[in-house]
C-alpha positions in Angstrom: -6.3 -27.8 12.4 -5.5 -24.0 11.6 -5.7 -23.3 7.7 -3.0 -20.7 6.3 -2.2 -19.1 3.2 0.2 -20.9 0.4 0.7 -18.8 -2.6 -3.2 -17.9 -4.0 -4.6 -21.1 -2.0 -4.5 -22.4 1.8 -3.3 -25.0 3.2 -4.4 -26.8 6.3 -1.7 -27.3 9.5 -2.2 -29.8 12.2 0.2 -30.1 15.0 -1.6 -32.9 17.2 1.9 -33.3 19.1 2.3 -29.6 20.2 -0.1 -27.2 22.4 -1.2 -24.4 19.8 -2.4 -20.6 19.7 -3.7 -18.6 17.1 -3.3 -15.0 17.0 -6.0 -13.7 15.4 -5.9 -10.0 15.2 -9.5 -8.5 15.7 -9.7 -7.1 12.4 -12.6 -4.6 10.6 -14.9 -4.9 8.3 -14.1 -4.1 4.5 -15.1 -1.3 2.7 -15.9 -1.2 -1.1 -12.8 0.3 -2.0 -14.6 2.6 -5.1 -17.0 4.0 -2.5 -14.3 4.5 0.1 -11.7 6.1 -2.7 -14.3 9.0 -3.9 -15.3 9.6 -0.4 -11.8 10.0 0.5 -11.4 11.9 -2.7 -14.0 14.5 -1.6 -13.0 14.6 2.2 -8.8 14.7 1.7 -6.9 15.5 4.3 -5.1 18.9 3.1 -6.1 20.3 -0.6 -8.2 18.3 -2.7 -6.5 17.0 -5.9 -8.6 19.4 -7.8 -6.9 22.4 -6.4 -3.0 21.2 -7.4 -3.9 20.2 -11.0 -4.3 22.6 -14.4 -5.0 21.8 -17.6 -1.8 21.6 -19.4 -0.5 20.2 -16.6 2.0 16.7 -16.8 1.3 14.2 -14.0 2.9 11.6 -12.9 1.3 8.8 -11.0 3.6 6.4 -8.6 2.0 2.9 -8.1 2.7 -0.5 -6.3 4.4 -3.0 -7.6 3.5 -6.8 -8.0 4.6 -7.1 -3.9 1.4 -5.3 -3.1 -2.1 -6.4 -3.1 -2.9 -2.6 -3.5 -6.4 -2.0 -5.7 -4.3 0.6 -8.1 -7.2 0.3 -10.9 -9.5 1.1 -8.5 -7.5 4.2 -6.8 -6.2 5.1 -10.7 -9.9 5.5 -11.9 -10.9 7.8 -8.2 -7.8 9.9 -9.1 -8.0 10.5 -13.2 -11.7 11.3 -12.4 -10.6 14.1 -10.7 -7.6 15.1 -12.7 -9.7 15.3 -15.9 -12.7 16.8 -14.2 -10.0 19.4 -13.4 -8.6 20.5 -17.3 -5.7 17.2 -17.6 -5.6 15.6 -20.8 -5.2 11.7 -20.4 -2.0 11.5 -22.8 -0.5 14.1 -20.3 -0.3 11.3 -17.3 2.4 8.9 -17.1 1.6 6.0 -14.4 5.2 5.2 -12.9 5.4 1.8 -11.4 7.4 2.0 -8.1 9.8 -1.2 -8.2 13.0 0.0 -6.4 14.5 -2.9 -7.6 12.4 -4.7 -7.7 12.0 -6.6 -11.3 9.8 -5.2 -13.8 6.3 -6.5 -13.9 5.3 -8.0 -17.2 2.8 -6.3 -19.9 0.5 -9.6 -18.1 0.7 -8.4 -14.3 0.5 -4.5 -15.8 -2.9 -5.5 -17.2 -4.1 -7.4 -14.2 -3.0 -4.7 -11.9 -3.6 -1.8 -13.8 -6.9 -2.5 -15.9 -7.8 0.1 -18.8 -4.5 1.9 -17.6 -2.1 -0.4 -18.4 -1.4 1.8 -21.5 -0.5 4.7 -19.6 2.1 2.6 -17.7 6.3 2.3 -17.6 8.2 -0.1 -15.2 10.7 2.1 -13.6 14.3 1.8 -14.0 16.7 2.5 -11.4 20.0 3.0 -13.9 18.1 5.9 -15.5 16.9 8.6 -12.9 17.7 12.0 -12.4 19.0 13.8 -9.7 16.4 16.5 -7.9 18.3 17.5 -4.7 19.5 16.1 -1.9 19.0 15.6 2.3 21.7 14.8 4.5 24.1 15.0 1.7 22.5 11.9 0.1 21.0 12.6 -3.7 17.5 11.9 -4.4 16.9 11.0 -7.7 13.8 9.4 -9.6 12.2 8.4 -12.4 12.8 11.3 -15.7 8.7 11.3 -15.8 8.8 12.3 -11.9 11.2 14.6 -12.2 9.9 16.2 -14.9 6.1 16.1 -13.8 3.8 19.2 -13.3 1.9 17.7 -10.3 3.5 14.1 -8.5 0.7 11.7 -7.4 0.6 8.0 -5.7 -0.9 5.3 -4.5 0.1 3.1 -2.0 -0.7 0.7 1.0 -0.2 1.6 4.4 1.0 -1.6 6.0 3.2 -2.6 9.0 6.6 -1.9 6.9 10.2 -3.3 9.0 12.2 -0.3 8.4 9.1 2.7 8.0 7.3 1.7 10.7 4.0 1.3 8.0 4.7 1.7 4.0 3.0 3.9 1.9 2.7 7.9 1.5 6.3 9.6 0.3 7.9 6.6 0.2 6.2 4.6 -2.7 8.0 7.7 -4.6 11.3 8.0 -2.8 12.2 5.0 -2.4 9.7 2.9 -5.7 11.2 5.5 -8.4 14.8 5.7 -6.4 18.2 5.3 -7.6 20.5 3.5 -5.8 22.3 5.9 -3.9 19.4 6.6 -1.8 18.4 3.3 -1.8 21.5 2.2 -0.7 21.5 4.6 1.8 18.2 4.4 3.6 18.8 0.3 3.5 22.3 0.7 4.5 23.6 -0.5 7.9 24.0 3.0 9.2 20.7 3.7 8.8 18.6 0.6 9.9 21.0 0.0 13.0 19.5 3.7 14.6 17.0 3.3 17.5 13.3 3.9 16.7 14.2 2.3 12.8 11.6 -0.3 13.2 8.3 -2.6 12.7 5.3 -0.4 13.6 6.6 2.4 14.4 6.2 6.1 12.8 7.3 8.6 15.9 11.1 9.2 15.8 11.9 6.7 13.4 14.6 7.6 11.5 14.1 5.8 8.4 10.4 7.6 8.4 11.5 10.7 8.8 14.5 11.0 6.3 12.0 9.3 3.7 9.2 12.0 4.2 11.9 14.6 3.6 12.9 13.7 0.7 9.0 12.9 -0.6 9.5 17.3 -0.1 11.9 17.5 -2.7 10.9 14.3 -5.5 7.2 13.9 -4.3 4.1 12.9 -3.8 2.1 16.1 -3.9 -0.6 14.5 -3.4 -1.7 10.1 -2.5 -4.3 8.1 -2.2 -3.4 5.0 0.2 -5.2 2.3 1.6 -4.7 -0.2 4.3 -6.3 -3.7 4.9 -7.4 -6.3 7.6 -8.0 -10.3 7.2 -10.8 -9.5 5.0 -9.3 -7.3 2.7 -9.3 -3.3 2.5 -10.6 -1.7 5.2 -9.9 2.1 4.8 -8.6 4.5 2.3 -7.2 8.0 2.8 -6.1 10.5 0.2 -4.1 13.6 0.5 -1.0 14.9 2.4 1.4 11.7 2.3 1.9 12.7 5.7 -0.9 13.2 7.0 -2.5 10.2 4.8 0.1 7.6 6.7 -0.4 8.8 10.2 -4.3 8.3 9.1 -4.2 5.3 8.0 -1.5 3.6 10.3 -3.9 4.0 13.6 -6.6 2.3 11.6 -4.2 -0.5 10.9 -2.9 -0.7 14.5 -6.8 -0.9 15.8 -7.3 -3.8 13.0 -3.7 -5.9 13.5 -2.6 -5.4 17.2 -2.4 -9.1 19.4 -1.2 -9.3 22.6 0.9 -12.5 23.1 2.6 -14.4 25.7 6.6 -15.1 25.6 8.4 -18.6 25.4 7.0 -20.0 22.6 9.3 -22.5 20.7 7.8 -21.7 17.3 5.8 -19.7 15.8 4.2 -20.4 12.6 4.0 -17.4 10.2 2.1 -17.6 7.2 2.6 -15.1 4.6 0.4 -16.1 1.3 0.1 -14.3 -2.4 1.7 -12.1 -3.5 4.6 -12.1 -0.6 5.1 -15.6 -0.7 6.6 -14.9 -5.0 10.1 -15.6 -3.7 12.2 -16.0 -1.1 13.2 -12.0 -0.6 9.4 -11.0 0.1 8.7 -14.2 2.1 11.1 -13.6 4.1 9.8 -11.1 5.8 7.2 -13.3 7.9 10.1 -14.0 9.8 11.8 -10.8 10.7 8.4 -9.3 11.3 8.1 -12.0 14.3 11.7 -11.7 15.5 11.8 -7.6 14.9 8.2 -6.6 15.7 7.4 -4.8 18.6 7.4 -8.0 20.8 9.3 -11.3 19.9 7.4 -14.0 21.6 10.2 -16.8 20.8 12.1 -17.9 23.6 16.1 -18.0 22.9 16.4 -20.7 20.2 12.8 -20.9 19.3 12.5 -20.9 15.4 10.4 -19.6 12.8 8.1 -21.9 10.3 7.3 -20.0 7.1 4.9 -21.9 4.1 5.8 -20.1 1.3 5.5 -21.6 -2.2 8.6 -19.1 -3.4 7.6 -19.9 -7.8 10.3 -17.4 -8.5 12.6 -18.8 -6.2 15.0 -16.4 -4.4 13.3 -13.6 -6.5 14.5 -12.1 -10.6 15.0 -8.3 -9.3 18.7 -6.9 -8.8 17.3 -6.7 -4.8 16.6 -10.6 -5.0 19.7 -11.3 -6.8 22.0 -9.7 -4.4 20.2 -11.1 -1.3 20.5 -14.9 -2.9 24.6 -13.7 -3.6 24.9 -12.5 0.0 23.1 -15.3 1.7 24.3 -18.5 -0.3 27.4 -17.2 -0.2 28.3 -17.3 3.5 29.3 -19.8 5.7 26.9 -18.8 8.9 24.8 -16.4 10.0 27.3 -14.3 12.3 30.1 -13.9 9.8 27.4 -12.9 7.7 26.0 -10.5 9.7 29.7 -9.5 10.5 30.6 -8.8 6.9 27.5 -7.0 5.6 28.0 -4.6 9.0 30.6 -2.5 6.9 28.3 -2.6 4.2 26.8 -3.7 1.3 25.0 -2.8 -2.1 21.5 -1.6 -2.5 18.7 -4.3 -2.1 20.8 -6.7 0.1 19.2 -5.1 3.1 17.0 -8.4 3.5 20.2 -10.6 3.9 21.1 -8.3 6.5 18.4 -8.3 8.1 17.8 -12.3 8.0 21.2 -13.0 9.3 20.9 -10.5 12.3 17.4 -12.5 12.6 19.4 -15.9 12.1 21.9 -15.2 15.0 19.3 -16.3 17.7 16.7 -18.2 15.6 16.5 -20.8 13.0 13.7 -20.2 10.1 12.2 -22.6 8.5 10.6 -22.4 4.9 7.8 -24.8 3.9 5.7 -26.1 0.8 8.0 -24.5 -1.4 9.0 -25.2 -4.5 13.0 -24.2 -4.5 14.2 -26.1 -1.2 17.4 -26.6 -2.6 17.2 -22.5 -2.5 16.5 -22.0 0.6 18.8 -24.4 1.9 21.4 -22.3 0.0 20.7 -19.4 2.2 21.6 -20.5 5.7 17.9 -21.5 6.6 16.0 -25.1 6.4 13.5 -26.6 4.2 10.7 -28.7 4.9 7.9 -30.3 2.7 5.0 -29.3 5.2 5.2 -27.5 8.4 4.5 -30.5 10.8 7.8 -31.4 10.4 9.3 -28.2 10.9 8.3 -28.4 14.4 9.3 -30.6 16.7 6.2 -32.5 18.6 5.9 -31.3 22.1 6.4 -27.8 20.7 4.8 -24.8 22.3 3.6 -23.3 19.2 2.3 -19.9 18.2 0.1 -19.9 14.5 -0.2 -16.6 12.9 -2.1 -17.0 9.9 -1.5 -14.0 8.6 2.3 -12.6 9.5 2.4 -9.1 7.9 -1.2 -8.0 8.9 -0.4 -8.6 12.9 1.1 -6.6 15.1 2.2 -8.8 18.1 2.5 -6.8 21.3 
């Protein structure tokens, strides 16, 4: 019996029929992420926060959104520590949340997320940006209270990302306050179908490097990131977004990394609160096994993803156009065919499921829109045991975006 995540809760797999391995990845322990945050505060890799900010000074701070289980009260209350210490008055910060387009969280999830700084918050808005330059011809706008910001700070968690390599530093602001022209353009086909654009993977990755260019031009000056293990947070890192990403990625990679075997027929990928919200996000425990740095499916093998999926395919503009794309096709290949000349910002995840979908089947569990996921050329199952077929060779990761399989 292996036990895996299912929205907030677990639920417990057994696949008598079918010879089973768990990748655990070794993990570290976790830090208190308070502690961690001023220590990481006072050490920073480049100039301390203290140095950038002046009193009179607006700032803008770029968060996470409801997708990440990023401790933004805690790394809010390390940062306006030091940007009051330093002469900022309070009503001069604006706290951006970074939703791409994503949907806007609700004055509820503000609260939860946010604490006592849920008053300083605004959902951004991707219709009303403001252009502050471009690279490679492509515009890079954000958020007016970005753009018109003294000093740009962020947050962020530094996690195994499929187009970034890891997440977090420039891009919670580049791509979390975006419009959709660069957007589009850093999720467009031209730009994920380059060599080095993928799972793990930082060094001559395309998608990386335009996004750290533009963070020159729109921001951050300055973040505070963390990144996390089975256990929760287990380092944080403040400073250049750079420098802070490169930090914090080898920590992960130390933390996540399993070797693995190849041939399996299916591998089990759970995926849990808060990426498990809808079928956009959940996706992803899928295309992280077929795309990571090592698919351990034989041809055929198929993908088994519990995912409760409350909002369904997901309420964003993102989520609406990957539900349009997906339900609306016939099969995976004229799919992928189609979306190859293009497609509008936030239907990246169909493209990248149907390019998953040409060689594997993915199955999605436990959830609570079947007739959903059924809509979107993958299958639906009430539990996981009879997702996969007895006799199975079957790889279990519990936990599908916090392991690297290599």
């Amino acid at each position: 019996m292996v036990e895996l995540p299912l929205g907030a809760g677990t639920i417990d797999v057994t696949l008598p029929d079918c010879a089973v391995t768990v990748a655990e990845p070794p993990g570290a322990p976790p830090v208190d992420v308070g502690e961690a945050a001023r220590a990481a505060m006072d050490s920073p890799l480049g100039p301390p926060l203290s140095w950038r900010a002046s009193p009179g000074d607006s700032v803008a701070i770029v968060v996470t959104d409801v997708t990440r289980a990023t401790p933004d009260d805690v790394l809010l209350d390390v940062m306006l520590e030091e940007l009051l210490a330093a002469g900022v008055e309070r009503e001069d910060v604006t706290v951006v949340v970074g939703l791409g387009l994503h949907r806007p969280m609700t004055d509820e999830e503000l609260a939860d997320a946010l604490g006592e700084h849920a008053d300083l918050a605004v959902n951004h808005d991707p219709d009303a940006v403001i252009e502050v330059g471009t690279v490679d011809g492509v515009p890079v706008e954000t958020h007016p209270a970005v753009a018109d910001a003294d000093l740009v700070c962020s947050t962020g968690m530094v996690e195994p990302h499929q187009y970034a390599g890891f997440s977090g530093g420039a891009k919670t602001v580049v791509i979390g306050t975006g419009g959709e022209a660069i957007i589009g353009y850093t999720h467009g086909p031209e730009l994920l179908s380059r060599d080095g654009v993928r799972l793990g993977r930082i060094e001559d990755n395309p998608f990386r490097a335009f996004v750290d260019r533009a963070g020159e031009r729109v921001g951050p000056d300055f973040c505070i990131n963390v990144t996390k293990g089975p256990e929760g947070i287990i380092d944080v890192s403040a400073g250049a977004p750079r420098a802070v990403v490169d930090d914090l990625a080898e920590t992960a990679r130390d933390a996540m990394a399993v070797p693995v075997e190849d041939g399996y027929d299916a591998v089990v990928a759970g995926v849990g609160a808060p990426k498990d919200a809808n079928l956009y996000q959940a996706t992803r425990a899928a295309t992280y096994v077929v795309f990571g740095a090592h698919n351990p499916l034989r041809d055929g093998g198929r993908v088994v993803v519990p995912a409760a999926l409350p909002e369904g395919a997901g309420a964003g503009t993102g989520e609406q156009r990957f539900y349009e794309w997906l339900s609306g096709a016939d099969d995976p290949a004229s799919l992928y065919d189609a979306m190859r000349d293009g497609y509008e910002p936030g239907a990246q995840r169909a493209f990248v499921v149907a390019r998953a979908l040409l060689d594997h089947d993915v199955w999605i569990t436990n959830s609570d829109h079947p007739e959903i996921v059924e809509d979107c050329l993958m299958f639906a199952s009430d539990d996981v045991a009879n997702a996969v077929e007895p006799g199975s060779d079957v790889l279990v990761v519990p936990d599908a975006l916090g392991t690297l399989l290599v």
